[in-house]
C-alpha positions, 0 to 999 in steps of 0.5 A, a space after each residue: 536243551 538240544 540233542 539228537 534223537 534217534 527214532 528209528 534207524 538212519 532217522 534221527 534229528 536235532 531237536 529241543 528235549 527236556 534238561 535232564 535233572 541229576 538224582 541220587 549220586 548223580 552230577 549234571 554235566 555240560 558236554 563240551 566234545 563228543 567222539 563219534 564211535 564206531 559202534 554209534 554209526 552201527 547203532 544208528 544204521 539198526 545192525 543191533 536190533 533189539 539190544 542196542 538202542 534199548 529203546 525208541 526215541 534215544 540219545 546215543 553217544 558215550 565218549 564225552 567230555 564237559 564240566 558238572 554244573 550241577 549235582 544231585 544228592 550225595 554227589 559231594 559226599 565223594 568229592 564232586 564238586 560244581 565246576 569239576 572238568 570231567 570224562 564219562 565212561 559208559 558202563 555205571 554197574 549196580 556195584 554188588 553182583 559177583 562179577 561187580 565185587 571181583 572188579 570185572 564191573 563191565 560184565 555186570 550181571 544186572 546189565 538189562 536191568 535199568 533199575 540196577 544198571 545203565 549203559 550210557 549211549 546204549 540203554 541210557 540215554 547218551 551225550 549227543 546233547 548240550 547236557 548230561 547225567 551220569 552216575 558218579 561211578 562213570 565220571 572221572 575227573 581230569 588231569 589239568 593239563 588235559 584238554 576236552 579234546 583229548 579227554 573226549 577220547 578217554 573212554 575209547 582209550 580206556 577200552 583200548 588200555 583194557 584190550 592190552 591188559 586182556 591180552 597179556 601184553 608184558 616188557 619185551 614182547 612182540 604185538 601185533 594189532 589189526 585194525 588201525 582205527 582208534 580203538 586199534 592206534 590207541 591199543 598199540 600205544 597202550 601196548 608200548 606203554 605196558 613194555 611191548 618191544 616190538 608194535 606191528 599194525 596189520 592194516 590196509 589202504 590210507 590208515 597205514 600211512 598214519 600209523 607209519 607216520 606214528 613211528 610203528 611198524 607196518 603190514 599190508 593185509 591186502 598183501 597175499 597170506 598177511 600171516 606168511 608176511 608176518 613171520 618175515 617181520 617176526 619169525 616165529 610169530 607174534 606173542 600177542 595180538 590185538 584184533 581191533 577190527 573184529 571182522 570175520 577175516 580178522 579174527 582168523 588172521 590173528 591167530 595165524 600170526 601168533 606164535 606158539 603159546 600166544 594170546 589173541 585179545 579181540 575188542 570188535 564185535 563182528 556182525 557176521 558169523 567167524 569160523 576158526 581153525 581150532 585144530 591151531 588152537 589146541 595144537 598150538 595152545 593159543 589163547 583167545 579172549 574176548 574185550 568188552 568196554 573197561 573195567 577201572 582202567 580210565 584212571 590210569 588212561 587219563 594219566 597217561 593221556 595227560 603224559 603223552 604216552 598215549 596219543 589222543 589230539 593226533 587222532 582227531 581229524 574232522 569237529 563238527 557243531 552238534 547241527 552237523 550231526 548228519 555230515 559228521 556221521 556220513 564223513 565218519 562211517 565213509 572216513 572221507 578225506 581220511 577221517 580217523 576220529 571225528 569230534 562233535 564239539 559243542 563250543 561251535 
């Protein structure tokens, strides 16, 4: 088959590998669609050294959509089936230790050990390729009147489903999000849906006209003292905030836009050091928790896909054939011509 194999950082290529072959509760899929992830243009530039890839050559990508076409022993026991429409999700956990038997699979303590846990794109190898093989704890099977496209973005959706959970967001409340990437646009819609009465998007530059064409509420953080300007939208400050950006600015900047006794949930991994006013924290009893992946939402995010109430195909601005790997990455990390969610699509 082809995929792309990362051998280095920023030297990568489409070659011919192997068909990988499905083992124990396991299925073989044909990749149909591929997001390309902000956190694969980190990996494939070398800001993860040593941690992710694992190794050398790799196969990135984890948010994918396709059909199985082949099962591996014990697949059928649990109701998978050739020809079944599915969405992967990265994390496949080893299902026994404390933090697996509490639910909180995406904190898996066996995480590092390929014997126990895989996760795929980061220390298994990923779906930037014609097939794939993932454990049947990281395949989830389709609504039907959701499409590949959409079903592409079920992984970054269920992450941002489980950005709104962490930060407590309940009927009535005022949230912020900042950020107006996926991760960010889908979080705010996962917001609306958990009863958010008010969604603000601090943002800056072209993306604020999307999410303003999206019907939310917005702040230009290029505007002097974001926090100050905040409190002209809500007076008394945000309970929630959803930091989707997870720079060394905006992490600091959620927690002055919080009011008193609010929670931050932060889902961006920022490569540099943050410095926080912790004086504010304690004063103020603030809360700030941190997001890693998901952890059982991508049922519930698959059907509220396949409703609408979190947007997927309007994020979608730019697919490019597997061939293209190297133009669709360049139009992705630079967001030219104002790319939002830029697909690989393997049908082309």
């Amino acid at each position: 088959m082809q995929a792309l194999l990362l051998t280095a950082p920023n030297e990568f290529s489409i070659t011919s590998v192997p068909d990988p072959t499905p083992g124990p509760h396991e299925v073989l899929c044909r990749v149909e669609r591929v997001g390309i992830c902000g956190t694969d243009i980190h990996m494939i530039q070398g800001h993860y050294p040593g941690f992710w890839p694992a190794y050398y050559p790799f196969t990135p990508g984890h948010e994918w959509s396709g059909e199985v076409v082949g099962l591996g022993p014990g697949a059928d026991d649990f109701g998978f089936a050739v020809g079944d429409r599915v969405a992967g999700t990265s994390h496949a956990p080893c299902s026994f230790c404390n933090n697996c038997i509490r639910g909180r699979y995406n904190l898996c303590t066996s995480y590092g050990n390929p014997a126990l846990h895989s996760h795929y794109g980061h220390t298994a190898q990923g779906c930037y390729a014609e097939y794939v093989v993932h454990s049947i704890r990281s395949v989830f099977r389709l609504p039907d009147t959701l499409d590949y496209d959409q079903a592409a973005i079920a992984d970054p959706a269920s992450i941002a489903f489980h950005t709104a959970t962490r930060g407590g967001v309940r009927e009535g409340q005022a949230v912020v999000v900042i950020g107006a990437g996926p991760v960010g646009i889908l979080a705010a819609d996962c917001a609306r849906a958990l009863g958010a009465s008010r969604v603000v998007f601090a943002a800056r530059g072209a993306r604020l006209d999307v999410v303003e064409k999206l019907g939310f509420e917005v702040l230009d953080t290029a505007e002097p003292d974001p926090a100050a300007r905040l409190r002209e939208i809500l007076p008394t400050g945000a309970d929630v905030v959803l930091d989707a950006a997870g720079t060394p600015q905006s992490v600091p900047m959620a927690l002055g836009m919080l009011a008193r006794g609010g929670r931050c949930a932060t889902v961006g991994i920022p490569t540099d050091l943050v410095s926080l006013d912790l004086a504010a924290l304690v004063l103020d009893e603030l809360e700030l928790v941190g997001v890693r992946a998901s952890a059982g939402e991508m049922p519930a995010t698959l059907d509220l896909l396949a409703d609408g109430r979190i947007r997927a195909g309007e994020l979608i601005t730019h697919r490019f054939p597997l061939a293209d790997f190297a133009t669709a990455l360049d139009v992705a990390a630079s967001r030219t011509n104002g790319a939002i969610k830029v697909m690989i699509d393997l049908s082309l």
